[in-house]
N, C-alpha and C positions, 0 to 999 in steps of 0.2 A: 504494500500500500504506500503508496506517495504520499508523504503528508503537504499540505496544503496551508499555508498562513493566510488569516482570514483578518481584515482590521473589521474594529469594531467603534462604530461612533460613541465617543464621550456621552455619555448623556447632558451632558451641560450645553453639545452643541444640539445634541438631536432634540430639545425643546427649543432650540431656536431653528431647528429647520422644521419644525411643526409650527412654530409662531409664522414664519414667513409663509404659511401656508395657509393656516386660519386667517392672518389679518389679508391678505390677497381676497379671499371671498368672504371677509368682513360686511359687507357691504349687498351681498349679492343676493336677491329676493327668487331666486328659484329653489323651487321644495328641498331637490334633491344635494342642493348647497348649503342651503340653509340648515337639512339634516347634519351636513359633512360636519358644516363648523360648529354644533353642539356637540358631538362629538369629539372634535379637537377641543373644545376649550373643558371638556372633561377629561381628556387625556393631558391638554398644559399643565391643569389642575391637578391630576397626580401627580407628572412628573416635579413640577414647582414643590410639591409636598415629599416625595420622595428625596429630590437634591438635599433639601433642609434635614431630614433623616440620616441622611447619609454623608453628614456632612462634607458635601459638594457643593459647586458653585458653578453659576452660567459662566460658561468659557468662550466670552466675545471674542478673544483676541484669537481664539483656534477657527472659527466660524471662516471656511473661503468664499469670495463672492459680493462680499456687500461689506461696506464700510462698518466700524461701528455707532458709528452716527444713524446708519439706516434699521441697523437693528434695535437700537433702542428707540427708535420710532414701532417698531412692532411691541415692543416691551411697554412702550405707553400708553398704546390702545389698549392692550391688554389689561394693564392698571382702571384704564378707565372705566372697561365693561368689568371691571372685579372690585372695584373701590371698595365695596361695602360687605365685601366679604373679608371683614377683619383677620381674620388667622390666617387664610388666604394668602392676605398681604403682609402680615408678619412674615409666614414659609417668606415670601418670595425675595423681604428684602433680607434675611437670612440668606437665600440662593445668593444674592449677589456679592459684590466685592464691595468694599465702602465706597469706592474710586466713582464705582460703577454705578451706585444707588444714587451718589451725590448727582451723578451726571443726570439721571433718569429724573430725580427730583427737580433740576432746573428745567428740565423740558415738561413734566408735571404741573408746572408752578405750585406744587406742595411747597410750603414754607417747612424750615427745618422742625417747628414745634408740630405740625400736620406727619412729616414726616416720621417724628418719633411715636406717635400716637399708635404707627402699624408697626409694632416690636411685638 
């Protein structure tokens, strides 16, 4: 038998190649869309819950393809349609790096006292 090496995606970026997937048909009013992306944002929702479990973290800087300025435009939509899911948003800013929450927070316009409120 030949063994074969197989890469396997970080989970830190495979929630961001799902976010770039759901916020793409964010917007999109056809049934079978509209199912996909309830689905992914139940699946963001584990994996944002799982990184924090396992103490991991979104890995913008491994993501090829898109700036990180563009992905944390996907990370802000997300914030938005989740704001009010408090634990939610504790996991997520756990997932993140400080560097990286701070940044998400200025394009949020979250003030740093909003921001600590999701701990």
């Amino acid at each position: 038998m030949i063994p074969i090496a197989i890469e396997i995606l970080h989970p830190g970026v495979l929630l961001l190649t799902k976010m770039k997937r759901w916020y793409q048909n964010l917007e999109s009013t056809r049934p079978k869309t509209v199912a996909k992306s309830l689905s992914d944002k139940r699946d963001l929702d584990y994996l944002v819950s799982w990184l924090t479990e396992n103490n991991m973290t979104i890995e913008f800087e491994k993501y090829q393809g898109k700036t990180k300025d563009q992905l944390l435009e996907y990370v802000r939509a997300y914030v938005e349609v989740s704001k009010e899911e408090e634990e939610l948003m504790g996991d997520l800013k756990a997932a993140m790096k400080s560097d990286d929450w701070k940044s998400l927070s200025s394009l949020t316009g979250m003030s740093e006292a909003q921001a600590l409120v999701t701990t």
